[in-house]
N, CA, C and O atoms as a GROMACS GRO file, in nm:
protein
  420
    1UNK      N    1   9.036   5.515  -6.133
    1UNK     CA    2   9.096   5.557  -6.009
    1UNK      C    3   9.247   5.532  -6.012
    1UNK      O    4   9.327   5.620  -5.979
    2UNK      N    5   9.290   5.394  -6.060
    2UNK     CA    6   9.434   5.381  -6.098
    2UNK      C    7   9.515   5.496  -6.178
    2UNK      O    8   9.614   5.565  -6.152
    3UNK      N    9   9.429   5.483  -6.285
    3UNK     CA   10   9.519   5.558  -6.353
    3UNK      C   11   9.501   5.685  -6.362
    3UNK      O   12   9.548   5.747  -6.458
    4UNK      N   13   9.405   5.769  -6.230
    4UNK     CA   14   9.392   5.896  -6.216
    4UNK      C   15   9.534   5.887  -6.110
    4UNK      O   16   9.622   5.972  -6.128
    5UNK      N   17   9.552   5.796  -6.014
    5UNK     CA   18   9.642   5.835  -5.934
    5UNK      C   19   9.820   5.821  -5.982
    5UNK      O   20   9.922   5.864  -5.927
    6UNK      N   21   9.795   5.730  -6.124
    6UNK     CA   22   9.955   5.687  -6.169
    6UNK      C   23   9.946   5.834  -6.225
    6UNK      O   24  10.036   5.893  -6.165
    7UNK      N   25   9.883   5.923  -6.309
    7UNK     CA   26   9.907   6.052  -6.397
    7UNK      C   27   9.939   6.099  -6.255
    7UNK      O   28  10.051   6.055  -6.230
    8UNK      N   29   9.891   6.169  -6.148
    8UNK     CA   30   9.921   6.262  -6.077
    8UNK      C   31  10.060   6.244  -6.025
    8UNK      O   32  10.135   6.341  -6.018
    9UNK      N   33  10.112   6.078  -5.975
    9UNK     CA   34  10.230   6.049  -5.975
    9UNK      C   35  10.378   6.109  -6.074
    9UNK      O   36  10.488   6.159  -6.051
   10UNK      N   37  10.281   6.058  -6.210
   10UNK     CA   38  10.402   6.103  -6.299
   10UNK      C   39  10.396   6.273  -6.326
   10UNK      O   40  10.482   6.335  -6.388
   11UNK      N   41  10.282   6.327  -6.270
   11UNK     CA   42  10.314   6.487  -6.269
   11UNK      C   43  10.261   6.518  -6.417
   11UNK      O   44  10.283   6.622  -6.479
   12UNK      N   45  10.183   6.399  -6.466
   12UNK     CA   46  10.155   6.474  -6.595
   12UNK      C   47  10.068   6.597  -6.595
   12UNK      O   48  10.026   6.652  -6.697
   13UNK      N   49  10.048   6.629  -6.489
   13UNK     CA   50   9.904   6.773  -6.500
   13UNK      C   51  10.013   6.864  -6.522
   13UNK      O   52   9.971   6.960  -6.588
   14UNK      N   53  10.191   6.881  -6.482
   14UNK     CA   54  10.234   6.975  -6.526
   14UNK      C   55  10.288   6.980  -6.658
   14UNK      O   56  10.332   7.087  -6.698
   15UNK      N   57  10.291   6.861  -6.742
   15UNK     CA   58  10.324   6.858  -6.838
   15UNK      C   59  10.198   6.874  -6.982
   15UNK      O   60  10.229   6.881  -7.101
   16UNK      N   61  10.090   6.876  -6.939
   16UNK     CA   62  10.027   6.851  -7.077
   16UNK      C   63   9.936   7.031  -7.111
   16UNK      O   64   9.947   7.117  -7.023
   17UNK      N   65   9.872   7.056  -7.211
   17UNK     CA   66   9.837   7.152  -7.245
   17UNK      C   67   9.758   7.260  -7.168
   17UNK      O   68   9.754   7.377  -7.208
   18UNK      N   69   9.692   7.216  -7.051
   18UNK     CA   70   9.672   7.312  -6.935
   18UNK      C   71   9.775   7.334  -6.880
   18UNK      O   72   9.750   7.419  -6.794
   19UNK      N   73   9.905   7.301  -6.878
   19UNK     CA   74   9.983   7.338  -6.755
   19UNK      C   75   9.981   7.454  -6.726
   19UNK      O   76   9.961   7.480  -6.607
   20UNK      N   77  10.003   7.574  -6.827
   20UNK     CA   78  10.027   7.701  -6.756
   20UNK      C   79   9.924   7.733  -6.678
   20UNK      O   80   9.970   7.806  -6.590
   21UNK      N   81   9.776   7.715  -6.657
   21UNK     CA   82   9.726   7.713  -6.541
   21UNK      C   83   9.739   7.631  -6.415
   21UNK      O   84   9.700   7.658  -6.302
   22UNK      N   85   9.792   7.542  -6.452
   22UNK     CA   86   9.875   7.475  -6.292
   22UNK      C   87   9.976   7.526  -6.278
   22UNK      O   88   9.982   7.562  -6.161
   23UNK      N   89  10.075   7.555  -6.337
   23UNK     CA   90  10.219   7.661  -6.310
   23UNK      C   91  10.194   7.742  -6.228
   23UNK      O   92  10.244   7.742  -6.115
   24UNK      N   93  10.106   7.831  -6.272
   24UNK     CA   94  10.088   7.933  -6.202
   24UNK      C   95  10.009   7.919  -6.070
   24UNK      O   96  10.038   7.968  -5.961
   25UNK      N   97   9.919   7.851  -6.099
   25UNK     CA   98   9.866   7.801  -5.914
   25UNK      C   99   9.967   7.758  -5.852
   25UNK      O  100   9.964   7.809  -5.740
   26UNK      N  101  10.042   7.703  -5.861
   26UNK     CA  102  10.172   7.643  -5.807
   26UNK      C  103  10.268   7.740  -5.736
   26UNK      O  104  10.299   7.750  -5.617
   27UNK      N  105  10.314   7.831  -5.881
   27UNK     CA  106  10.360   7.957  -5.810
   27UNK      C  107  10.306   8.021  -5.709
   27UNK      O  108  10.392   8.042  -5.624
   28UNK      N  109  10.222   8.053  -5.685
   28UNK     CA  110  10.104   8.150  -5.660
   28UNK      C  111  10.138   8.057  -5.504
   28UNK      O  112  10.192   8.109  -5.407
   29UNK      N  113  10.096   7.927  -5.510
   29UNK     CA  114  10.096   7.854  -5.378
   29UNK      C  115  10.211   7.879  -5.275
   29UNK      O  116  10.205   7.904  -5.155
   30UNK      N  117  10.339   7.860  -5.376
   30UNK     CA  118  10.470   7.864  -5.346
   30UNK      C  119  10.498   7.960  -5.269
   30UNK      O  120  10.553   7.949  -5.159
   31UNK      N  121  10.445   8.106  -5.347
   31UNK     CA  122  10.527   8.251  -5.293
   31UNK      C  123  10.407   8.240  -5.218
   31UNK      O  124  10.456   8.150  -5.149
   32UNK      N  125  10.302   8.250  -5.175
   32UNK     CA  126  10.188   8.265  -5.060
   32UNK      C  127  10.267   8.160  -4.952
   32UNK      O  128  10.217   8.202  -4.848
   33UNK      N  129  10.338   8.075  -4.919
   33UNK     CA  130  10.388   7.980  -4.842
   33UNK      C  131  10.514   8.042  -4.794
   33UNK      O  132  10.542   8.031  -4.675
   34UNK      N  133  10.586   8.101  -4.869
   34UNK     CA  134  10.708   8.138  -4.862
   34UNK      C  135  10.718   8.275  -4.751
   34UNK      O  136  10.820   8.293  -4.685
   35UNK      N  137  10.568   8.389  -4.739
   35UNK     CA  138  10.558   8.466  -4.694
   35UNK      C  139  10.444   8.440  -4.578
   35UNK      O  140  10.402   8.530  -4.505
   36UNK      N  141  10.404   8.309  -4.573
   36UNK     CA  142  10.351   8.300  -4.445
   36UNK      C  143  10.471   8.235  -4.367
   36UNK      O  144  10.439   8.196  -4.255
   37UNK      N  145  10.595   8.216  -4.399
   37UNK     CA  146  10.710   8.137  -4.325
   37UNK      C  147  10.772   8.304  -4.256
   37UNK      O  148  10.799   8.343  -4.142
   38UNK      N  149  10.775   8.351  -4.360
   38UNK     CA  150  10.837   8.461  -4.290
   38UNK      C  151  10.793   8.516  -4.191
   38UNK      O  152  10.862   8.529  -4.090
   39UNK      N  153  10.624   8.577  -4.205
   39UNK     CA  154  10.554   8.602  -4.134
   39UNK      C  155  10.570   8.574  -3.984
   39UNK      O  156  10.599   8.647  -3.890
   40UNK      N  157  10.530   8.386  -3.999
   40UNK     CA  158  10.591   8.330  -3.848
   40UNK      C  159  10.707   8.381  -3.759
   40UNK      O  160  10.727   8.420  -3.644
   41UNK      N  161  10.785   8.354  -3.899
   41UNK     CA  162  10.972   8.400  -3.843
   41UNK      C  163  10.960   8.507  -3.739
   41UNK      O  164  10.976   8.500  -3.617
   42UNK      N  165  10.916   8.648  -3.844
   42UNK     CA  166  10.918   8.772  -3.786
   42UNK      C  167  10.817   8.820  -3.621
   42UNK      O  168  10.831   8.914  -3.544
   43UNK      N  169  10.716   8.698  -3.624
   43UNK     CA  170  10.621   8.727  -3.480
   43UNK      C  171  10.708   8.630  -3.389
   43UNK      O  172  10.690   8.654  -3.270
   44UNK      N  173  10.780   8.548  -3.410
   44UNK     CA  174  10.842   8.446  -3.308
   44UNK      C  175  10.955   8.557  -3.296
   44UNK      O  176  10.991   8.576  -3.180
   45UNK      N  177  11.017   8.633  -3.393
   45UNK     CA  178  11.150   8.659  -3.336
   45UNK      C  179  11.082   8.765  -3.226
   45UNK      O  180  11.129   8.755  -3.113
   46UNK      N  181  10.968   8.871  -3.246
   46UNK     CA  182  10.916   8.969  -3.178
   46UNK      C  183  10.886   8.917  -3.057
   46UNK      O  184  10.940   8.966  -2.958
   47UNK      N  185  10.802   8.816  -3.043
   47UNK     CA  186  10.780   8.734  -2.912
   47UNK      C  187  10.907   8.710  -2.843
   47UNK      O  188  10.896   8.723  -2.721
   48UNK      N  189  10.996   8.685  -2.875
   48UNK     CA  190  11.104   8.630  -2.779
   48UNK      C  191  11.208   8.782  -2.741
   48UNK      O  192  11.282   8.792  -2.642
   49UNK      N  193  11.187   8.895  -2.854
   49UNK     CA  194  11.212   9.008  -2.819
   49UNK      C  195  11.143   9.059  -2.711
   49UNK      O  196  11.197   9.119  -2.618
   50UNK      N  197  11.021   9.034  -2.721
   50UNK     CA  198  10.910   9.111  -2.572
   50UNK      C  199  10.954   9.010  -2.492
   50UNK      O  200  10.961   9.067  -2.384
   51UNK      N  201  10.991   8.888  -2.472
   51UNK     CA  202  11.048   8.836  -2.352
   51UNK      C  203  11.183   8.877  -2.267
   51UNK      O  204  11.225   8.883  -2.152
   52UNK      N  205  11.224   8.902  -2.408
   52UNK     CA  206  11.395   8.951  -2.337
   52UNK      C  207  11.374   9.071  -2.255
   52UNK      O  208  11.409   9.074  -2.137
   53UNK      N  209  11.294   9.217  -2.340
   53UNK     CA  210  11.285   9.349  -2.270
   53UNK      C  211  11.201   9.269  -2.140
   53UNK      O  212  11.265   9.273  -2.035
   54UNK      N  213  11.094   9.211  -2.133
   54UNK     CA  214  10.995   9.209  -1.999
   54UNK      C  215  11.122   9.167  -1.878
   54UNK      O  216  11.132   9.222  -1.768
   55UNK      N  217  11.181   9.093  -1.913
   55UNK     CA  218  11.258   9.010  -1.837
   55UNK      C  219  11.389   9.152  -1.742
   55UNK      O  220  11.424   9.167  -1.625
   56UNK      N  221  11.432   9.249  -1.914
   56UNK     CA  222  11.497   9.365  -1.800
   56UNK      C  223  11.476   9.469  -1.757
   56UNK      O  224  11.541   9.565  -1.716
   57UNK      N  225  11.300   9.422  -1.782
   57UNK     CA  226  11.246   9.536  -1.697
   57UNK      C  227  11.228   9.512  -1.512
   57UNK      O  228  11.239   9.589  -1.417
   58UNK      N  229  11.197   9.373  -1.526
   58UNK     CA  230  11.190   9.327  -1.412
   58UNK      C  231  11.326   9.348  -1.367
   58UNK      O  232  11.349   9.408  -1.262
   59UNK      N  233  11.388   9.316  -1.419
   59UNK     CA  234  11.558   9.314  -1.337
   59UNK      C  235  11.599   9.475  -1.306
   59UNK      O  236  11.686   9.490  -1.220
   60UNK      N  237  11.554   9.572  -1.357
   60UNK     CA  238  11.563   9.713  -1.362
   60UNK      C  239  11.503   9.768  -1.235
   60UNK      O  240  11.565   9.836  -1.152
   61UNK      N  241  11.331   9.718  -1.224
   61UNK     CA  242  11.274   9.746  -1.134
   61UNK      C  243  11.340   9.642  -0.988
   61UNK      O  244  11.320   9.700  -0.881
   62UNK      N  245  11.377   9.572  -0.981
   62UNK     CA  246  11.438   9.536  -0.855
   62UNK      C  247  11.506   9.594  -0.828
   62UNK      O  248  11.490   9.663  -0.728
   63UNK      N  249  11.656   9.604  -0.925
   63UNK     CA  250  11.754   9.702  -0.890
   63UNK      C  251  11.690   9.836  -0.825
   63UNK      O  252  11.723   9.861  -0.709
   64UNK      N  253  11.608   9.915  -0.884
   64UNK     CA  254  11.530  10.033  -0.836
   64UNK      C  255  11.487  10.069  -0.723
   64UNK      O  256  11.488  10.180  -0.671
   65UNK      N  257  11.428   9.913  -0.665
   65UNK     CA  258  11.418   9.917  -0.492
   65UNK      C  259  11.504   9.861  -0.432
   65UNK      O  260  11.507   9.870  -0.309
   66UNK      N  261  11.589   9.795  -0.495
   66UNK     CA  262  11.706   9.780  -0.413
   66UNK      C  263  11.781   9.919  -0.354
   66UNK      O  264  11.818   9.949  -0.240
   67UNK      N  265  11.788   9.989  -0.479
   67UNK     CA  266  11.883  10.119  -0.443
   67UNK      C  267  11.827  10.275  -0.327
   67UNK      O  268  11.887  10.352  -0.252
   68UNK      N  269  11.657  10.254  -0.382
   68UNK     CA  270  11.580  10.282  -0.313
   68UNK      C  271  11.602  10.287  -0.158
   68UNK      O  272  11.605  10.372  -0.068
   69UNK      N  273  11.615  10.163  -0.172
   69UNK     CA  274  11.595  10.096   0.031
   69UNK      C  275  11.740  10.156   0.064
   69UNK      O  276  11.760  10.251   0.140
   70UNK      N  277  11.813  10.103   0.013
   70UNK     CA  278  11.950  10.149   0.065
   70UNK      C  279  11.994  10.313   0.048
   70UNK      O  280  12.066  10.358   0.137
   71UNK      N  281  11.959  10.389  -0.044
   71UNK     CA  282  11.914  10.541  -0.027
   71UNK      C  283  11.846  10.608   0.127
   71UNK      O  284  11.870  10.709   0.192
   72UNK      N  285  11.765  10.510   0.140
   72UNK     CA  286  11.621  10.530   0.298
   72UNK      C  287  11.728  10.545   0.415
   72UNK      O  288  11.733  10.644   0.488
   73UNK      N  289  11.824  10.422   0.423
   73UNK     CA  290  11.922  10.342   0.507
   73UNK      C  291  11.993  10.501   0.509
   73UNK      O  292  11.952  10.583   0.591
   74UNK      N  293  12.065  10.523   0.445
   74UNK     CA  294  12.176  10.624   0.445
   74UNK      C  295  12.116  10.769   0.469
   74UNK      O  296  12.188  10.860   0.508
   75UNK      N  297  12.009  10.782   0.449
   75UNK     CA  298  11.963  10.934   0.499
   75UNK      C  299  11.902  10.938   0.652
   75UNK      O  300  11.900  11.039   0.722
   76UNK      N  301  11.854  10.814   0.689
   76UNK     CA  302  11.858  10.768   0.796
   76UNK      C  303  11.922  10.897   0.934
   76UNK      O  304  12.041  10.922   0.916
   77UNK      N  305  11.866  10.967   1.047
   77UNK     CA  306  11.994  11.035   1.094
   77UNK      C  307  12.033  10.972   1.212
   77UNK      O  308  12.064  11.047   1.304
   78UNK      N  309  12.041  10.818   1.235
   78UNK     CA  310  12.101  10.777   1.320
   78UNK      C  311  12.237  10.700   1.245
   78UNK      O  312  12.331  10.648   1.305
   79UNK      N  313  12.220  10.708   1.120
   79UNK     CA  314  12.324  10.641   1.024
   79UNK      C  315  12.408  10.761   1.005
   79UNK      O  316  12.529  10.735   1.004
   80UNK      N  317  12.374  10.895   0.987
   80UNK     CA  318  12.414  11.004   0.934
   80UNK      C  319  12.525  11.048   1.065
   80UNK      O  320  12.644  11.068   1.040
   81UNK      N  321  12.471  11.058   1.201
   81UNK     CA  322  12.527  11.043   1.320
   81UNK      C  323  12.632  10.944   1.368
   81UNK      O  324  12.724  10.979   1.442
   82UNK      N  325  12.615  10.825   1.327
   82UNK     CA  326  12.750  10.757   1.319
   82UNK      C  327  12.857  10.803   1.220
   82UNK      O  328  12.973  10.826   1.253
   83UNK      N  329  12.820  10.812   1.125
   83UNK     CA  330  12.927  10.883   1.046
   83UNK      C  331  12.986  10.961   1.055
   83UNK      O  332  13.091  10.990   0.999
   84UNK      N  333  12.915  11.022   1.146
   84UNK     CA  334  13.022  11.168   1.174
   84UNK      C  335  13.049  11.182   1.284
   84UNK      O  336  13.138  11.267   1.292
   85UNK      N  337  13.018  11.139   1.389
   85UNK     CA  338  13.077  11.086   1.549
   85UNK      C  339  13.260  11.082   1.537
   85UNK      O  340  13.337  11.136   1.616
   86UNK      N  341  13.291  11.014   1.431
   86UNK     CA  342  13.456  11.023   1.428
   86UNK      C  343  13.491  11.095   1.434
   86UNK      O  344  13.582  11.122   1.514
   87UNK      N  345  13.414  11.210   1.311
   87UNK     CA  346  13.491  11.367   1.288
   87UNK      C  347  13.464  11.448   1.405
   87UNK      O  348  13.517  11.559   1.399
   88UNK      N  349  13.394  11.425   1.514
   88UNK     CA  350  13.331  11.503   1.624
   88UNK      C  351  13.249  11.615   1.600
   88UNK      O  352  13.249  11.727   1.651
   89UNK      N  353  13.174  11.557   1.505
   89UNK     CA  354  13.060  11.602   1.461
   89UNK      C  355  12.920  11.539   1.522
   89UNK      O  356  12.878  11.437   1.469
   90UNK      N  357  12.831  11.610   1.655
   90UNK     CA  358  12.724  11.544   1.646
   90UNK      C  359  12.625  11.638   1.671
   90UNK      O  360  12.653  11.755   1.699
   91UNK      N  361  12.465  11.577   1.658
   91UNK     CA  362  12.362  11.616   1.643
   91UNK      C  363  12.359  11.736   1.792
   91UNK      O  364  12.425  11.727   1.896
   92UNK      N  365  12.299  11.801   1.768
   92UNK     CA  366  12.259  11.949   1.873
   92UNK      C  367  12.138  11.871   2.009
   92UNK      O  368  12.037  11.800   2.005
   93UNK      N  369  12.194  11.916   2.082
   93UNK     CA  370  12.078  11.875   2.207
   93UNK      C  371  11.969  11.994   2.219
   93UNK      O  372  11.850  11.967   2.238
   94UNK      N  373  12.014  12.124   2.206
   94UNK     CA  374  11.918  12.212   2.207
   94UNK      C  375  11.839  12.227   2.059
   94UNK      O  376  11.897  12.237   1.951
   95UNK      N  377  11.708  12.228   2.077
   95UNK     CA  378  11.663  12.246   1.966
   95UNK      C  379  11.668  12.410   1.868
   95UNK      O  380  11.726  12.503   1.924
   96UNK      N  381  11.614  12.430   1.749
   96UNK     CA  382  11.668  12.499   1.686
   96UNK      C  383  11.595  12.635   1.741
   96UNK      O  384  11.492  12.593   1.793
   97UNK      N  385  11.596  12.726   1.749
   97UNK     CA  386  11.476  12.863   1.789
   97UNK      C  387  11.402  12.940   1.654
   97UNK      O  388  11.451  12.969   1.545
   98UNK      N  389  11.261  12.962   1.708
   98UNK     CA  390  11.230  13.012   1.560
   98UNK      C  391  11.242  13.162   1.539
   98UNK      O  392  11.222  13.253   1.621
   99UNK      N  393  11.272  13.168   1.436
   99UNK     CA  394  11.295  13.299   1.417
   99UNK      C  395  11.135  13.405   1.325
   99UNK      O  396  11.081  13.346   1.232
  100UNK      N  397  11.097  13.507   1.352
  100UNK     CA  398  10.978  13.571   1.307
  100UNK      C  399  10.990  13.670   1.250
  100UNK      O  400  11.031  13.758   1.326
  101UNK      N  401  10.967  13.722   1.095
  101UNK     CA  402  11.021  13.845   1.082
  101UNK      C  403  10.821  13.943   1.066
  101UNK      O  404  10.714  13.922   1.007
  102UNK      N  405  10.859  14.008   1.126
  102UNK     CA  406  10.777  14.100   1.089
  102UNK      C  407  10.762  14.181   0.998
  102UNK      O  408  10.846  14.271   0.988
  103UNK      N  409  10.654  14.175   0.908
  103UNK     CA  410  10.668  14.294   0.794
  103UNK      C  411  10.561  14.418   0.845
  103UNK      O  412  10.450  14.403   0.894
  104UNK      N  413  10.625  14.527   0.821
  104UNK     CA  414  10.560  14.649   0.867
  104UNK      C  415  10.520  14.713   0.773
  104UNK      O  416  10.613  14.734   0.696
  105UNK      N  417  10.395  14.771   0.726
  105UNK     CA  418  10.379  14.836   0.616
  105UNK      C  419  10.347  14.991   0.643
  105UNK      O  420  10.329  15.068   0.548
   0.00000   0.00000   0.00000
């Protein structure tokens, strides 16, 4: 048991006549490690990308009813009527008359 654990210490499994089958597991370990790092990288950076867009979508859609409501406000025709009260412009007391055309064949 000692001296299974002093060899693994001194790394002799990479040095003696099997090594190139530990080399290569090694490698093999290495680049499989190297591309599950990335992996992570690339779903964390995506995750925090879908946070940023969610975030101006929400800010988009507020703006949207913000502008909305205040659109409502201004077509409004008691708003439309103040506005133009200065110019001596106002709404008709008589209502409009309908007009009928007859088609004759």
């Amino acid at each position: 048991m000692k001296k299974g654990f002093y060899n693994i210490l001194k790394a002799n499994f990479l040095i003696n006549e099997d090594a190139v089958k530990n080399w290569r597991f090694i490698v093999f370990c290495t680049v499989l490690a190297i591309i599950m790092i990335a992996s992570s990288h690339s779903a964390e950076r995506k995750v925090h990308e879908i946070a940023k867009l969610t975030n101006e979508v929400k800010e988009l859609r507020s703006e949207h009813v913000e502008v909305r409501s205040d659109l409502m406000k201004l077509k409004m025709e008691s708003t439309i009527a103040d506005q133009m009260a200065p110019k001596g412009i106002a709404p008709s007391n008589t209502p409009p008359n309908k007009i009928k055309v007859l088609i004759k064949d």
